[in-house]
KOLMIMI-868301 format. One record per residue (C-alpha): x negated, y negated, z. Coordinates in steps of 0.02 Angstrom, whole numbers, padded with zeros to 5 digits, always signed. Each point is the difference from the previous one (the first is absolute). Example, Ala and Ser with C-alpha at 12.3 -4.5 7.8 and 13.67 -1.06 7.14 Angstrom:
BEGIN
-00615+00225+00390-00069-00172-00033
This chain:
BEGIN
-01718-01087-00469+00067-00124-00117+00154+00017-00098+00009-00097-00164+00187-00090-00018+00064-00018-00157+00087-00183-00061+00161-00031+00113+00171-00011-00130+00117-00132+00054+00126+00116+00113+00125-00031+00122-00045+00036+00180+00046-00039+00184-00151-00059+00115+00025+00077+00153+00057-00103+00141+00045-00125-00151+00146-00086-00035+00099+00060-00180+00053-00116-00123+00157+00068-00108-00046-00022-00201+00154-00048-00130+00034+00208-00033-00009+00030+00176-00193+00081+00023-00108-00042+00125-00098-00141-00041-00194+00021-00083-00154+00034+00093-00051-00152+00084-00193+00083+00022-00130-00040-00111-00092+00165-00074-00182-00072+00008-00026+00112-00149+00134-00081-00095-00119-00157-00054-00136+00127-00011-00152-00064-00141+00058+00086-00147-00160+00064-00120-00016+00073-00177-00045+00198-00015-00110+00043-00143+00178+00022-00114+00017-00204+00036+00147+00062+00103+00007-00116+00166+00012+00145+00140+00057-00063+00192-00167-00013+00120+00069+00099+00153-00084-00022+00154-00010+00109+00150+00106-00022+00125-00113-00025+00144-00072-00146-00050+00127-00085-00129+00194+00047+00029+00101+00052+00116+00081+00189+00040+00193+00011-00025+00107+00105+00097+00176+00039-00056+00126+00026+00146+00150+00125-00033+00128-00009+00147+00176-00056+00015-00038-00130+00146-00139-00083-00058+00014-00141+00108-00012+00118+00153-00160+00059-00029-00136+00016+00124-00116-00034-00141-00115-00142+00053+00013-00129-00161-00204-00028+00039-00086+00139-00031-00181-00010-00053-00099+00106-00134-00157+00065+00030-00067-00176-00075+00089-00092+00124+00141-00046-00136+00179+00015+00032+00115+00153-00068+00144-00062-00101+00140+00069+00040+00157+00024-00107+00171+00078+00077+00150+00110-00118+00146+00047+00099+00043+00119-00104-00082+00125-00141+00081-00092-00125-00088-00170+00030-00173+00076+00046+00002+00061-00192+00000-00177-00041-00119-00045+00105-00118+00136-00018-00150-00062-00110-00159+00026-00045-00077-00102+00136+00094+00104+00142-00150+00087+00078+00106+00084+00120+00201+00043+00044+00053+00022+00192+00150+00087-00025+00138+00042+00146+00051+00182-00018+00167-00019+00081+00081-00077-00181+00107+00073-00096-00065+00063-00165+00088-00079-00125+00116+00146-00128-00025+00125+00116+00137+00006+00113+00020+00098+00124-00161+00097+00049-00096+00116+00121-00177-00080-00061-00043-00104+00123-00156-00063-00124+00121-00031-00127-00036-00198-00033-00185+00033+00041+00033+00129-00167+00059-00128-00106-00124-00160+00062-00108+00126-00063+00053+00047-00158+00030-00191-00052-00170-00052+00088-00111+00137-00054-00164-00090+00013+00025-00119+00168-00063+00056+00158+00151+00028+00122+00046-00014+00204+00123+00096+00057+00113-00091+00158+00091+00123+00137+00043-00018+00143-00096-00002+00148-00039+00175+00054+00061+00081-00160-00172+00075-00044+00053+00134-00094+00086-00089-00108-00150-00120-00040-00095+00170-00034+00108+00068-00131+00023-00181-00068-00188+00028-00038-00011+00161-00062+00127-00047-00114-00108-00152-00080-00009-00140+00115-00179-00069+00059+00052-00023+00206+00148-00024+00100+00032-00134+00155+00117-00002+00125+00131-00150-00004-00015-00051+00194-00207-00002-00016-00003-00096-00157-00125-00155+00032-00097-00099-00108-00159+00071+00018+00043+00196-00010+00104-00057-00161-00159-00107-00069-00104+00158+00014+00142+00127-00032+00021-00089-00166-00193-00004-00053-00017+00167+00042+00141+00054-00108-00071-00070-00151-00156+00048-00002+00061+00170+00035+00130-00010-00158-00158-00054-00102-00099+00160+00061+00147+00091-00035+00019-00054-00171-00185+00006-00022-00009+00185+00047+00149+00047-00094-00066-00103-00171-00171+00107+00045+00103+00148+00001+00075-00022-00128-00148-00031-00100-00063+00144+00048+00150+00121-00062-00033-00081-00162-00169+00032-00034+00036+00180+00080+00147+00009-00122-00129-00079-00143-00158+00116+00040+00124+00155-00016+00061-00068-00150-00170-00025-00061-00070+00157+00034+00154+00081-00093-00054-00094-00138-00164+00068-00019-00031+00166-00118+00019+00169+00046-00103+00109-00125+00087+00149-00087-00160+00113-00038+00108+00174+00057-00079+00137-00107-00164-00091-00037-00157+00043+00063-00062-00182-00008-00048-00073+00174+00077-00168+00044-00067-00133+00119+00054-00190-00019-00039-00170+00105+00115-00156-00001-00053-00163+00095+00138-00146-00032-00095-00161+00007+00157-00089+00070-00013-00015+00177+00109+00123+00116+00062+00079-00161+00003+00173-00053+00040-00017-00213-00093-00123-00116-00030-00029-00176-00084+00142-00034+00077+00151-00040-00037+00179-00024+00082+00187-00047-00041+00182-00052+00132+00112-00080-00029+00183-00084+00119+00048-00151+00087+00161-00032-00145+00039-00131-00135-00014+00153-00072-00168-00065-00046-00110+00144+00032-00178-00024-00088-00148+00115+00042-00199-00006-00082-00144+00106+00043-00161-00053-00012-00194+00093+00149-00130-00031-00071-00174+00009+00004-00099+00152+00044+00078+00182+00157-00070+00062+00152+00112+00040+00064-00042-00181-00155+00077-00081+00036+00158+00138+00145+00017-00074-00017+00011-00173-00152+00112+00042+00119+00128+00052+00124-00027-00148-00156+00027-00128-00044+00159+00116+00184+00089+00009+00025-00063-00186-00164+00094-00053+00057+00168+00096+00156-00010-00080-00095-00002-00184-00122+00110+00018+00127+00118+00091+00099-00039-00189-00155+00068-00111-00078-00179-00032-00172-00020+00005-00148-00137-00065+00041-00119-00105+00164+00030-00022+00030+00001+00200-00090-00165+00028+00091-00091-00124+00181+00044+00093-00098-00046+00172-00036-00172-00079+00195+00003-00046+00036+00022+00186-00121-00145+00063+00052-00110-00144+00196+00017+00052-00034+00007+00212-00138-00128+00013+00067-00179+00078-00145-00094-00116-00076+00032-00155-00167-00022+00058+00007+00148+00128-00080+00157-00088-00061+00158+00077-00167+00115-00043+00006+00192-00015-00085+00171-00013+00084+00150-00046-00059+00164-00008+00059+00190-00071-00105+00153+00051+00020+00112-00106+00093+00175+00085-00184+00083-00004-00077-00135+00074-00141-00012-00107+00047-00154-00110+00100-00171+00016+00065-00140-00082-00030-00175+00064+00101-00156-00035-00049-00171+00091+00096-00163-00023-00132-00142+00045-00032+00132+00152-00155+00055+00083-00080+00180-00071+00032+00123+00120-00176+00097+00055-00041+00160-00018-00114+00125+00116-00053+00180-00045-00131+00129+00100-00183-00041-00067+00049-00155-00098-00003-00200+00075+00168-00062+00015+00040-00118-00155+00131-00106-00067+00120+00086-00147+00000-00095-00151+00088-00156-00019-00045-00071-00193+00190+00005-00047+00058-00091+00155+00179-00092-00051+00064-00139+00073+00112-00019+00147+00165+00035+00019+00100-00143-00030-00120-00121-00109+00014+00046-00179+00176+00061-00067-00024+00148-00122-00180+00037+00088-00069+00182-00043-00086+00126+00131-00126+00109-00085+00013+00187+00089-00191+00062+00014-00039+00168+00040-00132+00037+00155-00083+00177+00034+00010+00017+00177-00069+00195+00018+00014+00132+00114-00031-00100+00184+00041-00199+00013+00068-00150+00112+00065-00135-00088+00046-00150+00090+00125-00119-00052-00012-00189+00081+00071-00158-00016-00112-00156+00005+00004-00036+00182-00130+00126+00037-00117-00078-00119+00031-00192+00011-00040-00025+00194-00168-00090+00025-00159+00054+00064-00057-00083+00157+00025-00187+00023-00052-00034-00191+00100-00013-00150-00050+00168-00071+00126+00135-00028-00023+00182+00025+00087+00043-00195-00005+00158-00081-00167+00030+00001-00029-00033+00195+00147+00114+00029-00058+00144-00101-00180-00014+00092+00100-00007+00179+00128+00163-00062-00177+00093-00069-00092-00022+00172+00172+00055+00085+00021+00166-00104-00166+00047+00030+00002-00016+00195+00148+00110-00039+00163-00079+00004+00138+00031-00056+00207-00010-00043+00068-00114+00134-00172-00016+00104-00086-00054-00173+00172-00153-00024-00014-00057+00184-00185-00010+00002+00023-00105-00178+00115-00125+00077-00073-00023+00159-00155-00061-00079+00049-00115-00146+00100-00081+00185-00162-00005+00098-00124-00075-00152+00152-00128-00040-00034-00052+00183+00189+00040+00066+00163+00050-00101+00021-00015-00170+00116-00129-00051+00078+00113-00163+00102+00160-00005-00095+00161+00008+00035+00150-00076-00103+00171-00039+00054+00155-00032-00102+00156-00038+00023+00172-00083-00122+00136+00005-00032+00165-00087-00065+00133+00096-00013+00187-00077
């Protein structure tokens, strides 16, 4: 595989089986090899930003190998070794720990490291690994090769399970095993660090999903004899919140109250305002507030937690009254909600005195209308996902009336609660030809003597 090497910095470093050169201060002298990526083409991004063109190693630079042992110049290394391309391995040589953190760059692909140094600040110790510990620590992200002794295989082992990509054995060091020691060892650290950023990926959208899903509403309908049945559908991909938003609370005086609503846009932003409008209208109507005057704080909240004033939000709120026979209705630029009863087609509530959405017109009013609902209902709250998803490969949408056919044919073949939600959804997803691209939400309640 081939491993991208970033620009060379100008470093000091000892070529081995070089001769040194002594600077002014008393370092060693500069690198005297030329980084092919160094005079790299140099291109603009889409910022105008000029950005480094980095090549892969196999077929434009070389791979560099940082020695770490205390007699460098009696190596067994063999100074020619050849890539997989056929291109000579760099070598550089530290004596020490101290000098191998001056040499250790960006372009090291790979450190050979002789376990028999001392660690440096650690003084007298049992750990054997001890300066394999630290290389590691200061080297986090270069593939390393352990040096023993010859014979000392146990050693190599737990210089391994410790972090290190392979051990060798001083006395059967030759060019060739090194050449493919040292490939192997860094395409190993890369699937290391690939599985470990996959990993770690993973944890977070674990961690995310269960935040998520703590997010959504849990209704509080103890005492009421009002069945509940909801359906969300995120139109983010591999997300479990969006925009949409939905809750159902009974007061002390047995009114039950219902909200679906649909911040703009579907980003996590929009998510989370969604649930800020949602916990913001439990805690109101929890408080006594109701219609007009609830809406109006709501558009408070959006107004102070939105990050632009353009963002605005749509809503539906509904109060059954504690006999269940009568309701009010409130909708902010929101979709009427429908309503089904035994004997009757399913129909659309009234929506005349529709206000505006939340978040457009500061000092807006939301008229309260009153709905007879009757003795045995379903009314089904949406949000305008379930309506706007085409029909087919045309331009047509299914809208309100196309939904309130499809909910009519699906009541009468006898659906109903959940079964009536996730036969909904599944088909405004198979006439729009695949997923729908918006948030989904549905919830319904149901009256049953």
């Amino acid at each position: 595989m081939p491993v991208p090497i970033p620009r060379q910095r100008a470093i000091p470093a000892v070529e081995s089986g070089q001769a040194q050169a002594a600077s002014p201060c008393g370092r060693p002298a500069e690198d005297s090899v030329t980084d092919a990526s160094a005079a790299a083409p140099r291109t603009p991004d889409n910022a105008g930003n000029t950005t480094e063109k980095v090549e892969s190693t196999t077929t434009h630079t070389n791979l560099t190998l940082l020695l770490i042992e205390d007699d460098p110049a009696g190596s067994p290394i063999v100074p020619d070794m050849l890539d997989q391309a056929g291109k000579p391995i760099r070598v550089r040589t530290a004596r020490n720990l101290t000098e191998a953190g001056r040499l250790l760059t960006d372009d090291v692909h790979c450190i050979l490291l002789d376990l028999a140094l001392p660690a440096p600040g650690r003084g007298d110790t049992d750990d054997e690994l001890a300066v394999l510990r630290h290389v590691l620590e200061i080297a986090p992200r270069h593939a390393v090769l352990a040096l023993t002794a010859s014979g000392d295989a146990e050693r190599g082992a737990e210089a391994v399970r410790v972090g290190a990509q392979d051990y060798l054995f001083r006395d059967e060091l030759d060019g060739r095993l090194l050449s493919r020691a040292i490939r192997y060892a860094v395409e190993r650290k890369r699937s290391e660090s690939a599985e470990r950023r996959l990993a770690e990926g993973r944890l977070r959208a674990q961690e995310n999903r269960r935040l998520e899903r703590g997010l959504l509403p849990t209704p509080l309908l103890d005492g009421s004899p009002l069945r509940f049945a909801a359906r969300y559908r995120p139109g983010r991909s591999r997300a479990l919140l969006g925009g949409d938003f939905y809750d159902v609370v009974r007061t002390p005086d047995g009114t039950v109250h219902a909200m679906i609503g649909d911040v703009c846009g579907h980003g996590p932003d929009e998510a989370a305002l969604g649930v800020e409008l949602r916990i913001a209208w439990r805690a109101l109507t929890l408080a006594g507030l109701c219609g007009d005057e609830l809406l109006n704080t709501l558009q408070q909240v959006l107004e102070h937690e939105r990050a632009d004033d353009e963002i605005f939000a749509t809503l539906c709120t509904v109060d059954i009254a504690p006999d269940g026979r009568r309701a009010g209705l409130c909708l902010a630029g929101h979709p009427s909600p429908l309503l089904a009863r035994p004997g009757k087609p399913a129909r659309l509530l009234p929506y005349d005195n529709n206000g505006p959405a939340l978040g457009l017109l500061p000092g807006a009013r939301w008229p309260r209308m009153q709905v007879e609902l009757g003795a045995e209902w379903s009314l089904m709250l949406y949000t305008d996902g379930l309506i706007e998803g085409h029909i087919g490969r045309g331009r047509e949408r299914l809208g309100q009336d196309g939904m309130t056919e499809m909910v009519r044919r699906q009541l009468a073949e006898g659906l109903r609660g959940e079964a009536l939600l996730r036969a909904a959804v599944n088909e405004v997803r198979d006439l729009n030809g695949g997923e729908l691209t918006d948030d989904v939400a549905v919830l319904l309640l149901d009256r049953v003597p």
